[in-house]
C-alpha positions as CSV (number, residue, x, y, z in Angstrom):
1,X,-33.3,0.4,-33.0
2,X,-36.2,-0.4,-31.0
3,X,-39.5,0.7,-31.9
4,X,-41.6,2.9,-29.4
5,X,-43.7,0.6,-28.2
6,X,-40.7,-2.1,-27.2
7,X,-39.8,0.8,-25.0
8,X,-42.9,1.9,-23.6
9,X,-43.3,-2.0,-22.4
10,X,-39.7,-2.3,-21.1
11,X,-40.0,0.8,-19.3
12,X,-43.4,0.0,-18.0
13,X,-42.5,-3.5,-17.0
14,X,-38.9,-1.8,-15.3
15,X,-40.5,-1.3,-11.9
16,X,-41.9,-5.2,-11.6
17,X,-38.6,-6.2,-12.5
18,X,-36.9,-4.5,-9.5
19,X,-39.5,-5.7,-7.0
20,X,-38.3,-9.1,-7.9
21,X,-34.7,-9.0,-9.5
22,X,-33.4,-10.9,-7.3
23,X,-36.1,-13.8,-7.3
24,X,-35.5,-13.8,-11.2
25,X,-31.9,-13.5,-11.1
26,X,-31.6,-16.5,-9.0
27,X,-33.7,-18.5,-10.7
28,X,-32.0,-17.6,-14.0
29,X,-28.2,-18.9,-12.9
30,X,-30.3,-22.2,-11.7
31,X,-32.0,-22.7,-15.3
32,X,-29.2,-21.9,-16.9
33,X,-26.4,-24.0,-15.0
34,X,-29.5,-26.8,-15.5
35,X,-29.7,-26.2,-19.0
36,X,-26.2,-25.1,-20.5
37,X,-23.4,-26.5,-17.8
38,X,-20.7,-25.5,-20.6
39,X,-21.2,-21.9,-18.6
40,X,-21.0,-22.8,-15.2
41,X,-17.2,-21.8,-15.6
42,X,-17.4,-18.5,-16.0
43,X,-19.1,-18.1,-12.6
44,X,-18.0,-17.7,-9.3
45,X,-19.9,-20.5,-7.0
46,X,-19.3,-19.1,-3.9
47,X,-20.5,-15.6,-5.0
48,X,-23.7,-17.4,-6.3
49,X,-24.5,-18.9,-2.4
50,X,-24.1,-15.8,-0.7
51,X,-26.2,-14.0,-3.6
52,X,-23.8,-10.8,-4.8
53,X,-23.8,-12.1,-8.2
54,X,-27.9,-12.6,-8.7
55,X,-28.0,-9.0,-6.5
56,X,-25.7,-7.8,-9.1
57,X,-27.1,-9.0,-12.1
58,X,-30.8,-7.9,-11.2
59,X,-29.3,-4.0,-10.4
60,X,-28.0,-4.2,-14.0
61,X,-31.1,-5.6,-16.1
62,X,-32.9,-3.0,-13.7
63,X,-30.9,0.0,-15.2
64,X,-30.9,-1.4,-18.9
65,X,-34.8,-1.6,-18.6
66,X,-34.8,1.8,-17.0
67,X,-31.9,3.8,-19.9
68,X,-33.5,1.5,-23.1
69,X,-34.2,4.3,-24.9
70,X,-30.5,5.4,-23.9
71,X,-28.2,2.7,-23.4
72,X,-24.8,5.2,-23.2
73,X,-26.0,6.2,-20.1
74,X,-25.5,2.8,-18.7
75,X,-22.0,2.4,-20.5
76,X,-19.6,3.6,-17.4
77,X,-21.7,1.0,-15.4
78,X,-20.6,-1.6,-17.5
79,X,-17.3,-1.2,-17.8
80,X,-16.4,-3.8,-14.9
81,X,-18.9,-6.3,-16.8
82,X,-17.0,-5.7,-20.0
83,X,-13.5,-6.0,-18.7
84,X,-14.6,-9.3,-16.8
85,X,-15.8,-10.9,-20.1
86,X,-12.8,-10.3,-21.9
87,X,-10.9,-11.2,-19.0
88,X,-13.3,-14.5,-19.5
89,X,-13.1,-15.4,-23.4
90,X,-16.8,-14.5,-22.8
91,X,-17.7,-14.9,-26.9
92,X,-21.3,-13.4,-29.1
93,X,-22.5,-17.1,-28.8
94,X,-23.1,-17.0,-25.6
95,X,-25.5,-13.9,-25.6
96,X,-28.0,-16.4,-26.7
97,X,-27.7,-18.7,-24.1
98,X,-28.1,-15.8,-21.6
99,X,-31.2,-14.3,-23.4
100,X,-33.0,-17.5,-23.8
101,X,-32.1,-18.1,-20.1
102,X,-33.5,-14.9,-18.5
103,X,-36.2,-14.8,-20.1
104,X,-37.4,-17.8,-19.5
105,X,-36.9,-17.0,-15.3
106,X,-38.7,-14.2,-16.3
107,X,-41.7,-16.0,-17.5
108,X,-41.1,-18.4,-14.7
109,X,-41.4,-16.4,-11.9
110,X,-44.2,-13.4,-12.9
111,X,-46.2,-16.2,-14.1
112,X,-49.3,-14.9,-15.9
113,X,-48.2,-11.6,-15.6
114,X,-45.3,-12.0,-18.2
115,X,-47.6,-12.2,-21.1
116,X,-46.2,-12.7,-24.3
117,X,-46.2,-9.0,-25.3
118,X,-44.3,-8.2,-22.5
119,X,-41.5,-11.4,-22.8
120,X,-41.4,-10.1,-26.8
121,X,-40.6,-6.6,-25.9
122,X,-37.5,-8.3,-23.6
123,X,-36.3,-10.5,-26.2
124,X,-36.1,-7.8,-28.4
125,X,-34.7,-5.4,-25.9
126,X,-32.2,-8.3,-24.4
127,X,-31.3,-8.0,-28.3
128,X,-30.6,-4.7,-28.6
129,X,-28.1,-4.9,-24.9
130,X,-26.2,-8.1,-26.0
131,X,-25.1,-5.9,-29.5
132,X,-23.9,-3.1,-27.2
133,X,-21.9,-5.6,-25.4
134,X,-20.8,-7.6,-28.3
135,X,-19.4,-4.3,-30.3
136,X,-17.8,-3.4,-27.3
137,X,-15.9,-6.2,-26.2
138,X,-15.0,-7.3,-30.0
139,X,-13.2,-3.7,-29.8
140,X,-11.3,-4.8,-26.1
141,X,-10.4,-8.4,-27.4
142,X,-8.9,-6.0,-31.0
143,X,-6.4,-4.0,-28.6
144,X,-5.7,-6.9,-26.1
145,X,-2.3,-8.3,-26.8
146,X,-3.9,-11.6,-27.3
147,X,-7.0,-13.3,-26.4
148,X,-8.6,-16.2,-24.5
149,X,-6.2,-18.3,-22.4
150,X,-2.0,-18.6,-22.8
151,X,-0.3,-20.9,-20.7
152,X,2.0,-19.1,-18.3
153,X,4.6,-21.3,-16.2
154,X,5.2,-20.5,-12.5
155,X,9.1,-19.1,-12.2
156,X,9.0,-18.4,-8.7
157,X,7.4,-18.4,-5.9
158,X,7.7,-16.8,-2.6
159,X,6.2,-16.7,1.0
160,X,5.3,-13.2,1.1
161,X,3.2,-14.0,4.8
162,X,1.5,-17.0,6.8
163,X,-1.3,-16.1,4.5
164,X,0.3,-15.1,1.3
165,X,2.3,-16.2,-1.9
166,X,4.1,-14.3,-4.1
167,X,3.8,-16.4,-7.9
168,X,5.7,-14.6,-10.7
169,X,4.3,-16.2,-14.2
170,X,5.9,-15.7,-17.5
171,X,4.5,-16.4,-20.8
172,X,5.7,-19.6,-22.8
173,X,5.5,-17.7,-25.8
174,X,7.5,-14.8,-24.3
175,X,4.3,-12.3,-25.3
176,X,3.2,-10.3,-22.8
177,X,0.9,-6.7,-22.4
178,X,1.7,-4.1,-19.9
179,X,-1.0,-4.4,-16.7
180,X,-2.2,-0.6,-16.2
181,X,-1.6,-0.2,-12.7
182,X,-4.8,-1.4,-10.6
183,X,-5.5,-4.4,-13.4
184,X,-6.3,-7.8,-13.3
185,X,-5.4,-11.2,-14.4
186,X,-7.7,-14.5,-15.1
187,X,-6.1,-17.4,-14.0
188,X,-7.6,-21.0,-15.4
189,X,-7.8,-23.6,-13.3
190,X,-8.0,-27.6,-13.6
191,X,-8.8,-28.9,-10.1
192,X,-8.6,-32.3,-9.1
193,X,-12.2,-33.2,-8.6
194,X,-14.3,-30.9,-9.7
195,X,-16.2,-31.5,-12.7
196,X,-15.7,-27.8,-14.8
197,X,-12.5,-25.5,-15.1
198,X,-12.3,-22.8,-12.4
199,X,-11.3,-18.9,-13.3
200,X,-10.3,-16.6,-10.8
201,X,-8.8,-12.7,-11.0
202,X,-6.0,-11.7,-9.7
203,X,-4.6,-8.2,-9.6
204,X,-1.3,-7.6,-11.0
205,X,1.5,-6.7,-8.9
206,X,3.8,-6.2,-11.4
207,X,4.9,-6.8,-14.8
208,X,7.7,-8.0,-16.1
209,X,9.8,-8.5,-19.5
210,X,8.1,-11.4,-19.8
211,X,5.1,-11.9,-17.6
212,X,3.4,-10.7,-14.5
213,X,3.5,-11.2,-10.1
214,X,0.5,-11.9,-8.5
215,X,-0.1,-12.0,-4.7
216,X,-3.4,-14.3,-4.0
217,X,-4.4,-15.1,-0.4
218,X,-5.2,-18.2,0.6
219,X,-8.7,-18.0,0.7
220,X,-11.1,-19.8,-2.0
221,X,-11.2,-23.1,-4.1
222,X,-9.2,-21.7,-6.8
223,X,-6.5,-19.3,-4.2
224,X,-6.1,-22.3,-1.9
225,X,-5.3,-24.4,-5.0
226,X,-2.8,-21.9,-6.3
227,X,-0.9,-22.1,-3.0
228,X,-0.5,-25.8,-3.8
229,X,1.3,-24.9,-7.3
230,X,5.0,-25.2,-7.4
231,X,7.7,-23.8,-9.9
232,X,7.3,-25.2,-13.1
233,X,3.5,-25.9,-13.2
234,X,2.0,-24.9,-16.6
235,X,-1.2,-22.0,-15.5
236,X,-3.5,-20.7,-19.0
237,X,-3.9,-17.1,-18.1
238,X,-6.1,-14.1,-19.9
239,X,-4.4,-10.6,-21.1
240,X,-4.8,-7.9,-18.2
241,X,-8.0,-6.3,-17.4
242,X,-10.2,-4.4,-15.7
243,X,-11.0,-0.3,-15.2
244,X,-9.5,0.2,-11.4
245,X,-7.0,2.7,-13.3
246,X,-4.6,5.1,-12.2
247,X,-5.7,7.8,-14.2
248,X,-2.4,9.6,-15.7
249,X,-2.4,13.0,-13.5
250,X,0.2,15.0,-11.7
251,X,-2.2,15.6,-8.7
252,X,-0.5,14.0,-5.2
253,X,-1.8,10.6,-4.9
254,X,-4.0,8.9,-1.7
255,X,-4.1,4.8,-1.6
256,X,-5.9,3.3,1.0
257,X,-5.6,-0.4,1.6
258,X,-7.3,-3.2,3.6
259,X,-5.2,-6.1,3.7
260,X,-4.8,-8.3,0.7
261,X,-6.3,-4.8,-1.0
262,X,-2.9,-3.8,-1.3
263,X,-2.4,-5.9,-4.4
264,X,-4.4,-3.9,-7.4
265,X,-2.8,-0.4,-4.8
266,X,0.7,-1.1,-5.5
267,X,1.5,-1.5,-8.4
268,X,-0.2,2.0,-8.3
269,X,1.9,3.6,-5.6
270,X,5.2,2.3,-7.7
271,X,4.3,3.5,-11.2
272,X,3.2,6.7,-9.5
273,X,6.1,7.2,-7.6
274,X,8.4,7.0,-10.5
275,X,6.6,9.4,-11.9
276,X,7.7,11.8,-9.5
277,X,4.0,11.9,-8.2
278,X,3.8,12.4,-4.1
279,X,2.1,9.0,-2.8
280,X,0.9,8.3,0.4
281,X,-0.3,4.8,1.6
282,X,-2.5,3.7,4.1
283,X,-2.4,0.4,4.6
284,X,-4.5,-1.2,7.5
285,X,-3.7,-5.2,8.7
286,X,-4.4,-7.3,11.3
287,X,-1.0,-7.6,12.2
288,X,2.9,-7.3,11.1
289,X,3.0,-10.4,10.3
290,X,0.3,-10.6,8.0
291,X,1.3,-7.6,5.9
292,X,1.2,-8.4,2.5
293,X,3.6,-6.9,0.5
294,X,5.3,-5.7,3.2
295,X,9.0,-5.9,2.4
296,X,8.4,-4.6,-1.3
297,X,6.2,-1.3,0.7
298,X,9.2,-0.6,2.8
299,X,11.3,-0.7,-0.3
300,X,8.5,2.4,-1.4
301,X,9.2,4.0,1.1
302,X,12.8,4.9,0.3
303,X,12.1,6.0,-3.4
304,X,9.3,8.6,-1.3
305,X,6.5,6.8,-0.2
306,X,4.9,8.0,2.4
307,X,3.7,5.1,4.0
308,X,1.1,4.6,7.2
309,X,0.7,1.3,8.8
310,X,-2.4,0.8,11.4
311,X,-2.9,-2.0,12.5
312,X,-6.3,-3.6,14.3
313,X,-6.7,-6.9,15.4
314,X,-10.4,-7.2,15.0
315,X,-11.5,-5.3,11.7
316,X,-8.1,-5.0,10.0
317,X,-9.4,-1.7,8.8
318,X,-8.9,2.1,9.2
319,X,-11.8,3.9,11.0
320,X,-14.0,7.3,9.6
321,X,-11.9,9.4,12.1
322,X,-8.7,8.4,11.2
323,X,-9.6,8.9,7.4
324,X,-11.8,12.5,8.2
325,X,-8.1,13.4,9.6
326,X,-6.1,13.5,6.2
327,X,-5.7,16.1,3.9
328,X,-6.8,15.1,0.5
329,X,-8.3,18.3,-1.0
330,X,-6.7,17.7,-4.5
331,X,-5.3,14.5,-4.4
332,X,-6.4,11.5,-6.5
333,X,-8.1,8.6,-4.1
334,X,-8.1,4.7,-4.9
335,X,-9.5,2.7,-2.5
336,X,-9.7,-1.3,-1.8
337,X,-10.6,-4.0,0.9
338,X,-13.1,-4.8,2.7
339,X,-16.3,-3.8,1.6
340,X,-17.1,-2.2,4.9
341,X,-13.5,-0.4,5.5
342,X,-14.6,0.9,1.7
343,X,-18.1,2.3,2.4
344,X,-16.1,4.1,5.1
345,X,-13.5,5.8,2.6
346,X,-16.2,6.6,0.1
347,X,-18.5,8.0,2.7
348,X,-15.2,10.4,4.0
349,X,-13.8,11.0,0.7
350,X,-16.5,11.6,-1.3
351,X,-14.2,11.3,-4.7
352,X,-12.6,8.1,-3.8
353,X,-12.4,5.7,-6.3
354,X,-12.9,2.0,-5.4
355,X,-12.5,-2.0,-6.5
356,X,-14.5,-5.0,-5.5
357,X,-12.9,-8.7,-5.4
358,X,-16.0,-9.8,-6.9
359,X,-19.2,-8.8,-8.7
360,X,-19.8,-5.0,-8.8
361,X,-22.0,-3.2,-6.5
362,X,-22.5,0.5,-5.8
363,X,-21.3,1.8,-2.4
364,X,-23.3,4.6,-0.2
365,X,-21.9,7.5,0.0
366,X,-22.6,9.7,2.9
């Protein structure tokens, strides 16, 4: 528990801290990497460059500082966080490393104005969030059917489009958990070259008896390297993750997918179909040829699925009067793609759910 003046100071300092989140975010992943380059794996380079993960991180420590006093009103926001560390092996020891780390970019960049009454009321606070994760995730890594890394071996692998492979994986040990339909895989990576092991998520396609299909696009260090992997090549991968769910409803179904967004969307549209559940799919693409999943979606559409191509050269995505068109009054929405095509659905179908291929971020909604 944190005494009232800890909060007082958090809260008081809150607004300072969104004026320059960013700033201290990105000078925090620079320190740290500097300091502790055992960590630099977890971390997605590219996402780092074009800023969504310091963006990300500042929103979060933003709305910690703003709910102290009331940290369950932060815990849907953290779901995606939670599921990506245990999708990560992320462990209680390296809270610490975090804490230390942020804190000191806090002190960095406010300068004098990060006394040391303020930078103790953060420690303590920081102190305080890092137990909320840590309970948490030791409670995900207790129901996963196992943790950290397993290697997997490649047992096929098919040329789904010019862009696309097909890999299905199965366990060496033969152990494998059930994805939830719209859930995620980590795959580990050892890249000629670089100096740390990559990690990359992948949605599951499907599970089998004995491990999982996953359809990346050829697009990325670790994706690009992937596409280089033939059958037989030893991959260590993490249990399935991740809170893009199909919730378990009778209610008529609505996907709508922007190109390599399919992935997490199928595996939805199958399960649900099976259910006896009406589905329909919108699924918008550059072109035939680089439909992913194509084949497998006009398999769907013989077991019921009503499916609707569209097709745009440019933007690969549907548009807000072709979306304002369908009837969904009643019907469950998942949404994912492009971040723009997304911020469309949300903004036409107000109770659309959605996934990021990356850090988390909150969409506008009209």
């Amino acid at each position: 528990m944190l005494d009232q003046q800890t909060i007082e100071i958090v809260k008081a300092t809150a607004p300072v801290l969104k004026d320059h989140g960013v700033a201290i975010t990105s000078h925090f992943y620079k320190r740290m990497f500097a300091n502790n380059p055992e960590v630099r794996q977890f971390f997605n380079h590219t996402n780092q460059q074009r800023g969504r993960q310091p963006e990300a991180l500042a929103n979060a420590v933003y709305a910690a500082a703003v709910h102290i006093d009331r940290l369950e009103a932060i815990l849907p926001a953290i779901q995606p966080a939670l599921h990506k560390h245990q999708s990560l092996n992320i462990r209680p020891e390296h809270y610490p490393i975090v804490g230390a780390n942020l804190l000191g970019a806090i002190q960095d960049v406010l300068g004098e104005a990060a006394t040391p009454e303020i930078i103790e009321a953060w420690a303590k606070a920081y102190g305080v969030i890092a137990d909320v994760f840590i309970s948490l995730e030791k409670q995900m890594y207790a129901d996963a059917p196992w943790i950290g890394f397993k290697p997997f071996t490649i047992a096929e692998v098919i040329e789904d489009t010019p862009e696309v492979k097909r890999f299905r994986l199965v366990a060496n040990d033969g152990v494998v958990g059930v994805a939830i339909p719209g859930q995620y895989i980590s795959v580990q990576a050892r890249i000629e070259g670089e100096d740390i092991l990559h990690h990359r998520q992948y949605s599951v396609v499907e599970t089998t008896e004995d491990g999982y299909w996953i359809a990346p696009k050829a697009e990325g260090l670790v994706s690009n390297w992937l596409h280089e992997q033939t059958v037989g090549t030893e991959i260590p991968m993490s249990a399935p993750a991740g809170e893009f769910t199909m919730e378990d409803t009778n209610r008529p179904l609505t996907l709508v997918a922007g190109g390599i967004g399919i992935t997490p969307l199928f595996n939805m549209a199958k399960t649900a179909l099976r259910q006896g559940r009406s589905v329909t799919l919108l699924h918008a693409v550059r072109s035939t040829n680089l439909r992913p999943l194509g084949e497998e979606l006009d398999e769907l559409v013989n077991e019921g699925l009503q499916l609707i191509t569209h097709i745009d050269e440019v933007s690969g995505c549907m548009s807000a009067t072709q979306l304002t068109a369908l009837d969904v009054d009643g019907h469950d929405v998942y949404t994912c793609g492009p971040t723009a095509m997304m911020e469309t659905v949300v903004q036409t179908i107000p109770q659309a759910r959605y996934e990021f291929f990356g850090p988390s971020a909150v969409l506008a909604k009209a």
